[in-house]
C-alpha positions as CSV (number, residue, x, y, z in Angstrom):
1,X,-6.8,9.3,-24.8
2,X,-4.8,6.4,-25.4
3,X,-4.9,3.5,-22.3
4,X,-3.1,0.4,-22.4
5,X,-3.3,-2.9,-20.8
6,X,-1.6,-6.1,-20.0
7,X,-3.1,-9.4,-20.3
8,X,-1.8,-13.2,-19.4
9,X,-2.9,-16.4,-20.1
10,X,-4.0,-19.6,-18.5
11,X,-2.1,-22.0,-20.3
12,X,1.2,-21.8,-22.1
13,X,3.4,-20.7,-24.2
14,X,3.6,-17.8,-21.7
15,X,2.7,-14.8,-23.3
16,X,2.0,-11.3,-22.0
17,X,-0.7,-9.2,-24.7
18,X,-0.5,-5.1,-24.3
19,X,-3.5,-3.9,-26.0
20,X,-4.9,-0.3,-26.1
21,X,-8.0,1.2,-25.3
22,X,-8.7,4.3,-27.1
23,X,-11.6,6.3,-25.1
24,X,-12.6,8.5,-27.9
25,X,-13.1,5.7,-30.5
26,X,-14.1,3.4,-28.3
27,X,-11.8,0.5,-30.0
28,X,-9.5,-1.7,-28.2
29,X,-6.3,-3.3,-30.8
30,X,-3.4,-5.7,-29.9
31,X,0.0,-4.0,-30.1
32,X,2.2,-6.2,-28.6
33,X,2.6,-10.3,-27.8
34,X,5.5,-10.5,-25.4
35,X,7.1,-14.0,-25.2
36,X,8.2,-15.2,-21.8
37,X,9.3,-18.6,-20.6
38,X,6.8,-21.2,-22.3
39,X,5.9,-22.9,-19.4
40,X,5.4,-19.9,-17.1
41,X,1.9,-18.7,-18.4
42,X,0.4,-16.0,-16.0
43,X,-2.6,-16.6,-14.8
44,X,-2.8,-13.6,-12.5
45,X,-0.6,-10.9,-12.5
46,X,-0.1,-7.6,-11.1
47,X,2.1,-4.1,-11.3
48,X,4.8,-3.3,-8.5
49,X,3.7,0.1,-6.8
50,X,5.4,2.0,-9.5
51,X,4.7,0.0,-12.4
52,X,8.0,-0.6,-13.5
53,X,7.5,-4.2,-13.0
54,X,5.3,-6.9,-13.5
55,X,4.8,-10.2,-11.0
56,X,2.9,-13.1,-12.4
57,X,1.6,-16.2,-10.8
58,X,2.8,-18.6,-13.6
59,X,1.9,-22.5,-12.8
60,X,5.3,-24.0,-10.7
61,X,6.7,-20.4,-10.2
62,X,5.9,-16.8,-9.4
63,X,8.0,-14.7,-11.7
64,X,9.2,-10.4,-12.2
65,X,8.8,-8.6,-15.0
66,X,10.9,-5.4,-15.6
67,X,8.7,-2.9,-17.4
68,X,10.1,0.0,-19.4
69,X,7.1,0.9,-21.7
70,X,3.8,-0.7,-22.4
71,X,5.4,-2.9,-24.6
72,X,9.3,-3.5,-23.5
73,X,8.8,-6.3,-20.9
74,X,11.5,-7.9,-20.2
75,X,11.6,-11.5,-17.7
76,X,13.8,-10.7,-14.7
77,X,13.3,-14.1,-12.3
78,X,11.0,-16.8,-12.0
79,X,11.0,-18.8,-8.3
80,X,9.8,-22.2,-7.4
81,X,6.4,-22.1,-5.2
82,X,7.7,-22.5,-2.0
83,X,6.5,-24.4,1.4
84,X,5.3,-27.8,1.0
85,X,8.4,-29.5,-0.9
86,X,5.4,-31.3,-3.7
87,X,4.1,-28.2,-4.9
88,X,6.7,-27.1,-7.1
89,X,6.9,-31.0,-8.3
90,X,5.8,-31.4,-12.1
91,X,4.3,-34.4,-11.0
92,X,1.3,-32.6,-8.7
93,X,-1.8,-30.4,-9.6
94,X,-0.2,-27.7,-7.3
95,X,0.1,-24.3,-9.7
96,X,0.7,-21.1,-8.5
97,X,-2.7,-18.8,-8.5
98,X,-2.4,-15.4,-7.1
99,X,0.2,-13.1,-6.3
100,X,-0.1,-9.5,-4.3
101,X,2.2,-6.5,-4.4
102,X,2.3,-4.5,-1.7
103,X,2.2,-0.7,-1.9
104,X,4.5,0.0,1.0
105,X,8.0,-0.7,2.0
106,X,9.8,-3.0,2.2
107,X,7.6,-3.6,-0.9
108,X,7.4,-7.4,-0.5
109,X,5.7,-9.5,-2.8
110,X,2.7,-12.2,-2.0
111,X,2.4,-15.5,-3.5
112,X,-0.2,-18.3,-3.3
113,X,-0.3,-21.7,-4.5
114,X,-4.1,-23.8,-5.1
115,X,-5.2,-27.0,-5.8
116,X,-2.7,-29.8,-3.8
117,X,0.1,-28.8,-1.2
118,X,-1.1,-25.6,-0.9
119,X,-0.9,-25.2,2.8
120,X,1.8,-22.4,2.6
121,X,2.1,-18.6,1.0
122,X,5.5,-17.4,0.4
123,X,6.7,-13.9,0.7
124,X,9.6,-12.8,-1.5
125,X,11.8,-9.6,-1.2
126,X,12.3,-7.6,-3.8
127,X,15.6,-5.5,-5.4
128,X,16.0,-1.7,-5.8
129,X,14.6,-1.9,-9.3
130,X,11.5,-3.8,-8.1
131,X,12.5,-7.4,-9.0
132,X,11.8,-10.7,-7.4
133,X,15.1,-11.2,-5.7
134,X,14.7,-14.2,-3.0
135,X,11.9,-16.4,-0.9
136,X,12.0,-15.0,2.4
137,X,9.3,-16.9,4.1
138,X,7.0,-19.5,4.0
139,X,3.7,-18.9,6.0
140,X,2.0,-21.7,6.9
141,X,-2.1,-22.4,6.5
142,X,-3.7,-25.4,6.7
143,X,-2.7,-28.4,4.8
144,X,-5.8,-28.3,3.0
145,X,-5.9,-24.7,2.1
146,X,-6.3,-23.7,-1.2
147,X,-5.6,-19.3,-0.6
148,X,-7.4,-17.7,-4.0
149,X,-7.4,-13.9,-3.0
150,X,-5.5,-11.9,-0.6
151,X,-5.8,-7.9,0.2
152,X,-4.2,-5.3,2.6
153,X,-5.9,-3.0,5.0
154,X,-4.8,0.4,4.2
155,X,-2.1,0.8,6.5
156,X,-0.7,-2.6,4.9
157,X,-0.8,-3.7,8.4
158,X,-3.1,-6.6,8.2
159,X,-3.6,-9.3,5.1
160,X,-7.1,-10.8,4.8
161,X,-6.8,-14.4,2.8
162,X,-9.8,-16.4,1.6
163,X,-9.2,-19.9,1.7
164,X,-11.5,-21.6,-1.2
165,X,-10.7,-24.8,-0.1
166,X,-10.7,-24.4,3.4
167,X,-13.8,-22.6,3.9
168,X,-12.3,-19.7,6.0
169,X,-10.7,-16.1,6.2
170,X,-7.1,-15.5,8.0
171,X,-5.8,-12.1,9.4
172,X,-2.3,-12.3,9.8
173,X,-0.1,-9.1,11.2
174,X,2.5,-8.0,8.8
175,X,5.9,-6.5,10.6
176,X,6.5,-3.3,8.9
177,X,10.2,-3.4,8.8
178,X,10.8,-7.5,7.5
179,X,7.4,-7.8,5.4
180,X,7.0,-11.1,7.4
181,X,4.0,-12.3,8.3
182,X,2.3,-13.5,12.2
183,X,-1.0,-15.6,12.7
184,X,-3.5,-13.2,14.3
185,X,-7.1,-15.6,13.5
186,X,-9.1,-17.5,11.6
187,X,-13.1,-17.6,10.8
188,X,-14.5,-20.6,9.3
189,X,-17.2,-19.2,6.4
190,X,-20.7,-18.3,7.7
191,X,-21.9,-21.6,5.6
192,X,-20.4,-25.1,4.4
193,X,-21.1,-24.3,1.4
194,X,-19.7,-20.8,0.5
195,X,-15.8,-21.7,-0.3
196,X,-14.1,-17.9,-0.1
197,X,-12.4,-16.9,-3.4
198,X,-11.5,-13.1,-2.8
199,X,-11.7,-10.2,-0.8
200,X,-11.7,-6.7,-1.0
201,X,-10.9,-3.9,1.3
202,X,-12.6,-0.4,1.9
203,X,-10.3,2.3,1.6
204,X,-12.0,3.5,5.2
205,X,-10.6,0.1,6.3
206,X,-13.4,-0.8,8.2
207,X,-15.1,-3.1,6.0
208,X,-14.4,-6.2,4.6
209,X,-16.2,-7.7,1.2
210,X,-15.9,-11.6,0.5
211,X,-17.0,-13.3,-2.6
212,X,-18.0,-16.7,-2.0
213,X,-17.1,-18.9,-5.3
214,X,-19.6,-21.7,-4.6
215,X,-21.9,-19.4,-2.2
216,X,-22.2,-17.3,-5.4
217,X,-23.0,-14.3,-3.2
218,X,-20.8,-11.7,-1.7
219,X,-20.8,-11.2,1.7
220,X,-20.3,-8.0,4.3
221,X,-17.9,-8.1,7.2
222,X,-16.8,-5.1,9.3
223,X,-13.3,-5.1,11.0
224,X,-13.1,-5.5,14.5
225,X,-11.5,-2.0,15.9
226,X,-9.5,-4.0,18.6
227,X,-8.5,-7.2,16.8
228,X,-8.5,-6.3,13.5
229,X,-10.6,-9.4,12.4
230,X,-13.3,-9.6,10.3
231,X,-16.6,-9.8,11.5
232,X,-19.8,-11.0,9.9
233,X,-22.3,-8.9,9.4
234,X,-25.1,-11.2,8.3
235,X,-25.6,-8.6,5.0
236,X,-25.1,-10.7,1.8
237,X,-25.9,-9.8,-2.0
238,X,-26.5,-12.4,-5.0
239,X,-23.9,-12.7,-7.9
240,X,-26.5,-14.7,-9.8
241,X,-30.0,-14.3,-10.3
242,X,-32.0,-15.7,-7.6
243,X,-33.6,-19.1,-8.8
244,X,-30.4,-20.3,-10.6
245,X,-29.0,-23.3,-9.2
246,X,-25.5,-22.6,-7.6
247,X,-24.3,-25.9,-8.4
248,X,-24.0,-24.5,-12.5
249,X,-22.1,-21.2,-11.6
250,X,-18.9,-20.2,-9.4
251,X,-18.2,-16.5,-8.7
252,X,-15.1,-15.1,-9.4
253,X,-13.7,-11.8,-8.3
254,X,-14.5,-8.3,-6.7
255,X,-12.8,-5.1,-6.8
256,X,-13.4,-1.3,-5.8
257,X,-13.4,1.8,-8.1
258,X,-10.8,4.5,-8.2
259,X,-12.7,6.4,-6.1
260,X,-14.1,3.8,-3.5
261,X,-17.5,4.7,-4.2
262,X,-18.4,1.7,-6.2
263,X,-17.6,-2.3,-6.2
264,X,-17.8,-4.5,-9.1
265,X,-17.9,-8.5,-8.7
266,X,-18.4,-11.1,-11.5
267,X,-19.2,-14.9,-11.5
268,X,-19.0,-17.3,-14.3
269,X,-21.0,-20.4,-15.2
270,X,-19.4,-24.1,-15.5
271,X,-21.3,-24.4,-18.9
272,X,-20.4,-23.0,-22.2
273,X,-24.1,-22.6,-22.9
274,X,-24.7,-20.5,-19.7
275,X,-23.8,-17.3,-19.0
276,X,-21.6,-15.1,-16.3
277,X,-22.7,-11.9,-14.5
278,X,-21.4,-9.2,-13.5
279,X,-22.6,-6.7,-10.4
280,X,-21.7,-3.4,-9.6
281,X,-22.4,-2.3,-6.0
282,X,-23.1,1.6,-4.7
283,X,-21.0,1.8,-1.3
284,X,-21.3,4.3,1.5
285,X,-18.6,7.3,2.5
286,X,-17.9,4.9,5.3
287,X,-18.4,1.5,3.8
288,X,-21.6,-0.6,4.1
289,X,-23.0,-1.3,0.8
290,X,-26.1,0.4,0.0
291,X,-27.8,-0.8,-3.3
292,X,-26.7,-3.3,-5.9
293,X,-27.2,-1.3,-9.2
294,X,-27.3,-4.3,-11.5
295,X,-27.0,-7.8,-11.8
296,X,-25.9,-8.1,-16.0
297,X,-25.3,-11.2,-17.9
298,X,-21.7,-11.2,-19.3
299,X,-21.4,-12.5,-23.4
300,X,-20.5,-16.1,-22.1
301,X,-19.9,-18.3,-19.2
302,X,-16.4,-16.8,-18.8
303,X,-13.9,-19.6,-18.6
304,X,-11.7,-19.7,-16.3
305,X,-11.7,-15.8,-16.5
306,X,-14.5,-13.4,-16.5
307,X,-12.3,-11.3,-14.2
308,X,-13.5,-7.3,-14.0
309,X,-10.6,-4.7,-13.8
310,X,-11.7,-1.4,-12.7
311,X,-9.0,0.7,-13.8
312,X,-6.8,3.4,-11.5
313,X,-7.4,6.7,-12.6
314,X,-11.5,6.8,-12.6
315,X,-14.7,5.3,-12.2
316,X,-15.6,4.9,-15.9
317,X,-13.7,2.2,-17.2
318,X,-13.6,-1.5,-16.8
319,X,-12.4,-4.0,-18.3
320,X,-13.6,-7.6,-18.4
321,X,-11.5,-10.8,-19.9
322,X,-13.0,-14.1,-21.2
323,X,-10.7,-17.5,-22.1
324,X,-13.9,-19.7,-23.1
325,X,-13.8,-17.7,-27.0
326,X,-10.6,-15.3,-25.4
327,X,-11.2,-11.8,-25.8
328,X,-11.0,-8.7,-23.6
329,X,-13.8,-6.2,-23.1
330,X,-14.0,-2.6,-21.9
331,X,-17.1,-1.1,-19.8
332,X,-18.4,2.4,-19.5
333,X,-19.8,2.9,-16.1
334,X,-21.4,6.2,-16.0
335,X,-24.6,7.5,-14.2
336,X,-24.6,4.3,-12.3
337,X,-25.5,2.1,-15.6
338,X,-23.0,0.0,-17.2
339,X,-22.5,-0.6,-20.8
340,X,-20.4,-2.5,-22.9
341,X,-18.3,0.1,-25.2
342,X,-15.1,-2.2,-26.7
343,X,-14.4,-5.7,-27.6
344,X,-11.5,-7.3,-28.6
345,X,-11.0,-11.0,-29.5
346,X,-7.7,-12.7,-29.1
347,X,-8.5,-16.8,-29.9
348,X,-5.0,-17.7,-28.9
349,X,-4.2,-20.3,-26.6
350,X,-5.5,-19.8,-22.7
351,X,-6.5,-15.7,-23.2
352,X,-7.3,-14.1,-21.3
353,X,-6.6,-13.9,-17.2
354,X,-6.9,-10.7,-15.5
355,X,-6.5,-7.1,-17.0
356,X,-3.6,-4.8,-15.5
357,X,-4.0,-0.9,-16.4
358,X,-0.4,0.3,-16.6
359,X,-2.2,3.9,-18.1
């Protein structure tokens, strides 16, 4: 069978790549490099809950995609980051870096800024076909927040944040008819040191997973039943090798498998010489984390990428992107061992962000 993929880049000209995974051959081909605005690369992007459109994080603006096939992408809107008046200024650091879609109506869509004047997310409504239509809200932070990852509990009632530059987690409430979003808490990190890149959710919604970027470990919270905060649990697992110093690596991302059973995190190292890693975790019916399976160097220190994307349909397949050489990688994951099957390199300027399965 025949599974295709979307792919951005770090740095322009803005490009979207479709390739195609074949599961039989095991090969993975480019089919299709889809110009968008030049200076609007995507950095991360994401699928609407039907996949008919794409939403990108792309430097001064988050931007919609209409989607009609794998490979008819077609630019909708791009709007300016929103909140603090610098950070869509071409004069400041301030890029966009993340952007969430949720699943639910009103089907809002979940922007972050990092690096300077990111003390705000926005929230923008979206059209009947799916598009970015207007900035609706501008929730507020800290001033020296820098938000790299954001997830839903399962009812999409409650948004989890974690605040790299900061050093916390936020909870904020998110009323079901407007999409808006109210404060409920904050948690500093358990240590000084950790700086939270992302989080991931349970599908049981009772536990939490954080991957701390300079910790290099992820960490185990539980949600508190009453106020729907997360709670540490003290339980944390290594995204290096023990012995490595954390100073030379920063972890990156962590996602579930289709079926919940399983969680996959990766780090990278801030050396071309060193390698990444990537982890895959054995979960519980209810949540906890019960064995790391494997700790595996990736091929190199990942860039700016080395970002794992399960993808939606099974446990078996993962892919992994790289923008140190720029290529994209699929995994087998299959009796709990995880192999390397496809590789695919794209040397083209800033490949390759995250993966996005649209079949």
């Amino acid at each position: 069978m025949l599974h295709h993929l979307m792919v951005g880049t770090w740095t322009p000209p803005g490009t979207i790549y479709t390739v195609e995974f074949n599961d039989e051959t095991l090969s993975l081909k480019l089919v299709k490099k889809t110009g968008i605005p030049h200076d609007e690369p995507i950095s991360w992007m994401t699928f609407d809950h039907a996949k008919k459109n794409i939403y990108g994080a792309s430097m001064k603006t988050f931007s919609s995609y209409s989607v009609a096939s794998s490979t008819e992408i077609v630019h909708h809107a791009s709007h300016p980051i929103g909140g603090d008046p610098s950070a869509s200024s071409p004069d400041t650091n301030t890029r966009a870096i993340f952007i969430l879609a949720a699943k639910k109506a009103p089907y809002n869509v979940y922007g972050n800024p990092f690096y300077d004047h990111a003390g705000y997310g926005n929230v923008f409504s979206v059209n009947e076909a799916g598009g970015m239509e207007a900035n609706i809200q501008n929730y507020e932070y800290i001033p020296k927040s820098g938000i790299h990852g954001m997830v839903f509990d399962p009812s999409e009632t409650y948004l989890y944040s974690a605040d790299l530059r900061g050093n916390k987690i936020w909870t904020h409430r998110k009323d079901s008819q407007t999409g808006h979003l109210t404060l409920v808490d904050s948690i500093d990190a358990p240590s000084a040191g950790d700086h939270p890149r992302w989080v991931a959710m349970h599908p049981g919604g009772a536990y939490l997973y954080v991957l701390m970027e300079a910790g290099n470990r992820l960490a185990v919270y539980v949600i508190d039943e009453h106020r729907h905060t997360p709670v540490y649990t003290h339980i944390t697992y290594p995204l290096i090798p023990p012995g490595l110093p954390t100073k030379s690596y920063r972890s990156d991302v962590v996602f579930l498998s289709h079926s919940g059973k399983y969680l996959f995190a990766t780090s990278r190292a801030n050396a071309f010489d060193l390698t990444g890693y990537i982890s895959a975790f054995r979960l519980s019916a209810a949540g906890s984390v019960e064995r790391q399976l494997c700790l595996n160097p990736t091929p190199t220190s990942g860039g700016h990428s080395n970002a794992v994307s399960p993808c939606d349909f099974s446990d078996e397949w993962l892919a992994l992107t790289d923008d140190q050489e720029g290529f994209v990688e699929i995994y087998r994951f299959h009796e709990e061992f995880l192999a390397r099957v496809a590789h695919l390199d794209i040397p083209e300027p800033g490949f390759g962000m995250n993966a996005i399965w649209y079949d």
